[in-house]
C-alpha positions in Angstrom: 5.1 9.0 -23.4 7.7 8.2 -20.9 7.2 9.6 -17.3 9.9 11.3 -16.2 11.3 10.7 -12.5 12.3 14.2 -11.4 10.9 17.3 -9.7 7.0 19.0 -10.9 8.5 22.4 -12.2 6.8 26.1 -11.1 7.4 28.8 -13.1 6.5 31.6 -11.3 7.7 35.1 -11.1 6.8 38.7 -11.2 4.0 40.5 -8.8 2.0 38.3 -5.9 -0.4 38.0 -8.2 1.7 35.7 -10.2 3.7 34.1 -7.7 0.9 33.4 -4.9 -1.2 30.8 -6.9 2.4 29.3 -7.5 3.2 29.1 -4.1 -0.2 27.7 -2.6 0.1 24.7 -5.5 4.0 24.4 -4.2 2.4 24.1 -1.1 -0.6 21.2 -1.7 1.7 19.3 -4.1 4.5 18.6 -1.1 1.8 17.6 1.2 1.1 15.2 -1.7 4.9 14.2 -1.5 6.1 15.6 -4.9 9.7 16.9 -5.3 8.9 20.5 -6.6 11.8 22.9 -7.9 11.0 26.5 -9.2 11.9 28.9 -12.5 11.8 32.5 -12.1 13.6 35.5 -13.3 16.5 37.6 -11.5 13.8 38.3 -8.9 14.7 35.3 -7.7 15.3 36.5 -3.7 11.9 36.9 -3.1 10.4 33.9 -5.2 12.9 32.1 -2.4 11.0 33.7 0.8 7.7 31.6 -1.0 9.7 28.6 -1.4 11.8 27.5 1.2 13.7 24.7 1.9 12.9 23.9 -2.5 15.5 24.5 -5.2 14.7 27.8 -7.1 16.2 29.0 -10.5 16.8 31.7 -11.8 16.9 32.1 -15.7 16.8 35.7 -18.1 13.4 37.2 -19.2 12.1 40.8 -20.3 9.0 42.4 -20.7 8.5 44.0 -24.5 8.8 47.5 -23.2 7.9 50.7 -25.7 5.6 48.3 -27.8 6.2 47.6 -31.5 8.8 45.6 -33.2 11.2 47.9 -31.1 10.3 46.9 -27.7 10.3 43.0 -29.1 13.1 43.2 -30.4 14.9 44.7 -27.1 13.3 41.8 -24.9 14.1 38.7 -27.3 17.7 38.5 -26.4 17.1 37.8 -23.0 13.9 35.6 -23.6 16.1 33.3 -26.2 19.0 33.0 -23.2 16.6 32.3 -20.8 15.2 29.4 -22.8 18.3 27.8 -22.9 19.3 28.1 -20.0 15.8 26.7 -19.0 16.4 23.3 -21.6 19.2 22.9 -19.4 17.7 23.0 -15.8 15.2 20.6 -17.5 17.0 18.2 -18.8 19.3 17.9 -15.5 16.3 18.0 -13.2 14.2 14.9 -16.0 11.3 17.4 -14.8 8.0 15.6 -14.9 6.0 18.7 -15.9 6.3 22.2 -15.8 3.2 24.8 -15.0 3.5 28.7 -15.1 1.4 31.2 -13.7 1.3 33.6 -16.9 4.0 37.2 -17.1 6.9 37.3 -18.8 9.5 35.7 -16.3 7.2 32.0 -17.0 7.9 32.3 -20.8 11.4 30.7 -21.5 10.9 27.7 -18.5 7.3 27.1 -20.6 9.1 26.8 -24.6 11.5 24.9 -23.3 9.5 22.3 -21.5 7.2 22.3 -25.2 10.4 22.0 -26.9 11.7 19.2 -25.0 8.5 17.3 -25.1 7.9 18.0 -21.4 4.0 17.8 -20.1 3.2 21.4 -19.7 0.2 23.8 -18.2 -0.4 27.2 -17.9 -2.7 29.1 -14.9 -4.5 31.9 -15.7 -5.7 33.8 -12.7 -7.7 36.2 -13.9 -11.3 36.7 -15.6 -8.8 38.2 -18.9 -6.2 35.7 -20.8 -2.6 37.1 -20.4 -0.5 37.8 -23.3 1.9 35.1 -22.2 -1.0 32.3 -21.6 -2.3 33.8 -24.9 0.8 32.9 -26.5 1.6 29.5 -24.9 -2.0 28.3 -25.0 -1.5 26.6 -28.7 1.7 24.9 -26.9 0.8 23.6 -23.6 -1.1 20.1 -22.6 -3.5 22.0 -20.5 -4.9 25.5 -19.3 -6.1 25.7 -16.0 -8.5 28.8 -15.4 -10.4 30.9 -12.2 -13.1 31.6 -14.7 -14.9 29.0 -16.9 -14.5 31.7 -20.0 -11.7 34.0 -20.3 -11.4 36.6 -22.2 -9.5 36.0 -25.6 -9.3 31.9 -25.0 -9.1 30.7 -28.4 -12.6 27.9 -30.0 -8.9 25.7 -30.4 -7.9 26.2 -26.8 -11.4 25.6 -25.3 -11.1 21.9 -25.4 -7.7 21.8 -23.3 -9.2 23.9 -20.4 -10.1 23.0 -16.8 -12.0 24.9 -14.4 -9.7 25.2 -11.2 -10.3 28.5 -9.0 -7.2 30.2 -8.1 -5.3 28.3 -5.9 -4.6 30.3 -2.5 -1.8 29.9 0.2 -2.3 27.9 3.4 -2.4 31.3 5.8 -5.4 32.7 3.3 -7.3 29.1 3.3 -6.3 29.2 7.7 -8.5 31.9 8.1 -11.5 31.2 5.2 -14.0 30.0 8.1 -13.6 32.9 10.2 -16.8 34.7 10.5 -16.9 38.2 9.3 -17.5 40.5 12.5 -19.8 43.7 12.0 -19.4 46.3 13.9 -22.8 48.2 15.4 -23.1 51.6 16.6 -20.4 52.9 18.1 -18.3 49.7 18.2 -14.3 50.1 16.4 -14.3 49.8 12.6 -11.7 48.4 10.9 -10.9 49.9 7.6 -7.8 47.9 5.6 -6.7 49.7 2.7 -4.0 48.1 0.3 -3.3 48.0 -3.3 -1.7 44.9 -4.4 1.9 43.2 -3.1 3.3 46.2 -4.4 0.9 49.0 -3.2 -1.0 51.8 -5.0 0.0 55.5 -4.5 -3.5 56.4 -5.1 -4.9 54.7 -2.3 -1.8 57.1 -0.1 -3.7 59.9 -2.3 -7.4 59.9 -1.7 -7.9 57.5 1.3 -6.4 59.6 4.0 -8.1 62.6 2.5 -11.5 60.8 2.1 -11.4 59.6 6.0 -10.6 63.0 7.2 -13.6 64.3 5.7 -15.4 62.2 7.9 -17.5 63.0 11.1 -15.7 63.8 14.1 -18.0 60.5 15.8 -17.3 58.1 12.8 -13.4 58.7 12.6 -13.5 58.2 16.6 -14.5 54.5 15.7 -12.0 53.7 12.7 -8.8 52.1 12.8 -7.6 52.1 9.2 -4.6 49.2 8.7 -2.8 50.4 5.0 -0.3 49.5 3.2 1.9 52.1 1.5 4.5 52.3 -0.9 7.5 53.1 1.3 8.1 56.4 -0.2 4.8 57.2 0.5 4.4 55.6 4.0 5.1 58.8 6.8 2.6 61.0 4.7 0.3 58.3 4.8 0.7 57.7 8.7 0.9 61.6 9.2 -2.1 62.2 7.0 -4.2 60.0 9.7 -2.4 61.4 12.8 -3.8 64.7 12.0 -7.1 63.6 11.3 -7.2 62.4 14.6 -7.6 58.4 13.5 -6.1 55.5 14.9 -4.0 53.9 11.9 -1.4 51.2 11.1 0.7 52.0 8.0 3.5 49.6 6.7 5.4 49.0 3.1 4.2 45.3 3.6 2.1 43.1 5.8 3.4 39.9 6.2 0.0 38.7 7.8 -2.2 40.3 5.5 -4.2 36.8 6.1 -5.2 37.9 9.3 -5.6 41.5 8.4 -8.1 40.5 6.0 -10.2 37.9 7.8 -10.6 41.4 11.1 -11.5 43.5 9.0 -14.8 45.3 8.6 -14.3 46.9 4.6 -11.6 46.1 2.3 -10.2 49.5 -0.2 -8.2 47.4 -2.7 -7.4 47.3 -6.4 -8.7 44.6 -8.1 -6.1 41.7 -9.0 -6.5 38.1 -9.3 -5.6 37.2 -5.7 -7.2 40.2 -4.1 -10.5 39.7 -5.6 -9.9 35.5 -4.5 -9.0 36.1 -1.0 -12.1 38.4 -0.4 -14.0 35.6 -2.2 -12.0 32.8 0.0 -12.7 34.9 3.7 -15.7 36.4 2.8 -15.2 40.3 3.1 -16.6 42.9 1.4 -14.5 45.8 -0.4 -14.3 48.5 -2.8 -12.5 47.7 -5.6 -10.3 50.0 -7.6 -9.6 48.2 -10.7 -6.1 49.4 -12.5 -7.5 51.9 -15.3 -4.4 51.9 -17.5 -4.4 48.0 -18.2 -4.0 46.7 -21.5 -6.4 44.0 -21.2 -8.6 45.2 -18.7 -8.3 42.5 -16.3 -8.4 44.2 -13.2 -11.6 46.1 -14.0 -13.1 42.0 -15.5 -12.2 40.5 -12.2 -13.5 43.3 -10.0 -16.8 42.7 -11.8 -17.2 38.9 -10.7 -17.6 40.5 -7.2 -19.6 43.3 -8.2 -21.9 41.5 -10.3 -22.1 39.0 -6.9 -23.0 41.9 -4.9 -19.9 40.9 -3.0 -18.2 44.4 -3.6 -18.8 47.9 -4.8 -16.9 48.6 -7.9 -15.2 51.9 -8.0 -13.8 53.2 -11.2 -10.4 55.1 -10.8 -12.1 58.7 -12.5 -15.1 58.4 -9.8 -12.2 57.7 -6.9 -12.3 61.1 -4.9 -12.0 62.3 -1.6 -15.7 63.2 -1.6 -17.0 60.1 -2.9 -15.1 57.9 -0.8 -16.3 59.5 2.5 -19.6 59.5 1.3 -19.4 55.6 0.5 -17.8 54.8 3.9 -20.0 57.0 5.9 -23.1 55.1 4.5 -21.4 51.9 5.2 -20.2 52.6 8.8 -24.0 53.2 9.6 -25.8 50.5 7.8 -23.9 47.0 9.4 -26.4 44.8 7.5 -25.1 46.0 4.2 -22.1 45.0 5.0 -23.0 41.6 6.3 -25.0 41.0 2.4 -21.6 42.0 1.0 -19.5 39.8 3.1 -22.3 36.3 2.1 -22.2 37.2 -1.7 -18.6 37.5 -1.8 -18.0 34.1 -0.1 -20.4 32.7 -2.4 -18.3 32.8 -5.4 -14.7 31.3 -3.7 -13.2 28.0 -4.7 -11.6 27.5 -1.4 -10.6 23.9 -2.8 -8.7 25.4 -6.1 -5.2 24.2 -5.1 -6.4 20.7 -4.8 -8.2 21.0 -8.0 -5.1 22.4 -9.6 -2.8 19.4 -7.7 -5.1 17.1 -9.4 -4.5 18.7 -12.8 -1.4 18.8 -12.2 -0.6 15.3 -11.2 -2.5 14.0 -14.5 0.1 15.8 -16.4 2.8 14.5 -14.7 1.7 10.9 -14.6 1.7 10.8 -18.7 -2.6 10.6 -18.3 -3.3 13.5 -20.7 
């Protein structure tokens, strides 16, 4: 095979979820000294915020919406445009190999490096193979994985897999040593609540309500840092002010590294980069899988921490007002617990996944697989 001269290709794209991973392995390979460029879909401002100073592109993709041969049928217009337009890029950039980080907007930059005989990967974050992985896993070189066995990898596939971690950014991995901070009687407790890069509005619903519930003695010691869908972010604020809590409520937290790492309890849902970075820094959480997934994954990756005793798993049904003041009222009062949670959860992170990945990575690119 002849090694190609130009740039490692990211394709990347969609929710943090998707594009973090991309960006920490953005990140390792130009410490490395690797030209990296980037494919994503028209979300392509904020894949640029992640990437600076590297070349981003921007090609079409869709999402089968409505299922059934209707909803296919609606998204393959724009998937076949975007692969051509991807051959392009490829060809003009003599890309060495091209990785994606599974969703839809990673498909057309994918089939067209296969097509063109490019060195290809795909990264599956979570404990639950994504349609898209699903789909170019017969195609690509490699599969890199979090989990040693996800869910729906093919007998065929097994052989091509490698056992990374999830790769997480350089602000995540500046923070992984701090030591988790518990907080005795009468000492501030800080609660962060969040649900994902693009928040939950059922955290806004039943948090507030769950902390005002609270004794008068307990509330006096929380400060509860949320993040809220913007829509939602005044009630959410004015739902603590009257409670008579100390709170911090934003759309988005640009330095949710360092919110996580002071933190005493994490209220999260239960993606693939939530459920790494409380692995990474070590904090303990409820998590709120996603009930309405297709595939489950949230509720599969919320397990590896609950079956750790690194988290408490909280199904969406069982997600009330009353239970949740319950939970955190037992919590506030029993530090030690807390402490447990915060060991078991760092005892499952791959803190050196982007390097694992890099390596992977670089293989690909050099011709070696």
């Amino acid at each position: 095979m002849t090694t190609r001269k130009g740039p490692i290709v990211i394709a990347a794209g969609g929710t943090g979820g998707h594009l973090f991973p991309g960006q920490a392995l953005g990140q390792e390979l130009t410490r490395r000294g690797h030209a990296i460029a980037v494919i994503t879909d028209d979300r392509v401002a904020g894949v640029r915020q992640r990437f600076p100073d590297i070349d981003v592109f921007s090609v079409p993709s869709a999402t089968p919406s409505g299922g059934g041969v209707l909803g296919m049928a609606r998204a393959i217009v724009p998937i076949l445009r975007g692969v051509m337009m991807s051959r392009k890029i490829l060809r003009r950039l003599d890309a060495r190999a091209v990785i994606g980080f599974g969703g839809y907007p990673t498909l057309p930059p994918l089939f067209a490096a296969t097509m063109l005989g490019i060195p290809s990967a795909v990264h599956e974050q979570n404990a639950v193979l994504g349609r898209v992985n699903r789909l170019m896993g017969p195609r690509v070189t490699a599969i890199a994985s979090t989990f040693d066995t996800p869910k729906y990898l093919s007998d065929k596939d097994a052989a091509k897999l490698t056992l990374t971690g999830n790769p997480v950014r350089d602000q995540i991995i500046s923070v992984a040593d701090t030591p988790y901070a518990p907080s005795g009687e009468g000492a501030p407790f800080t609660l962060l609540v969040f649900g994902g890069s693009q928040g939950a509005r059922v955290m806004s619903d039943i948090v507030p309500a769950a902390v005002a519930r609270l004794a008068a003695d307990l509330r006096a010691r929380l400060k509860v840092v949320q993040q809220a869908r913007p829509e939602d972010v005044d009630r959410v604020r004015g739902a603590y002010q009257t409670a008579d809590v100390d709170c911090e409520v934003a759309a988005f937290f640009e330095d949710m590294h360092a919110r996580l790492a002071s933190a005493q309890l994490v209220v999260a849902r239960s993606g693939a980069s939530t459920v790494t970075e409380l692995a990474v820094i070590g904090r303990p959480s409820f998590l709120v899988p996603l009930p309405h997934a297709i595939d489950q994954d949230q509720l599969a990756n919320a397990q590896v921490l609950s079956d750790a005793h690194g988290a408490w798993l909280m199904p969406q049904k069982d997600f009330t007002p009353e239970r949740v003041a319950t939970q955190l009222s037992k919590l506030m009062t029993a530090p030690d617990q807390l402490v447990s949670a915060a060991q078991c959860a760092k005892s499952v992170a791959r803190p050196d996944a982007a390097q694992r990945l890099a390596d992977l990575v670089e293989a690909l690119a050099s011709g070696s697989m």
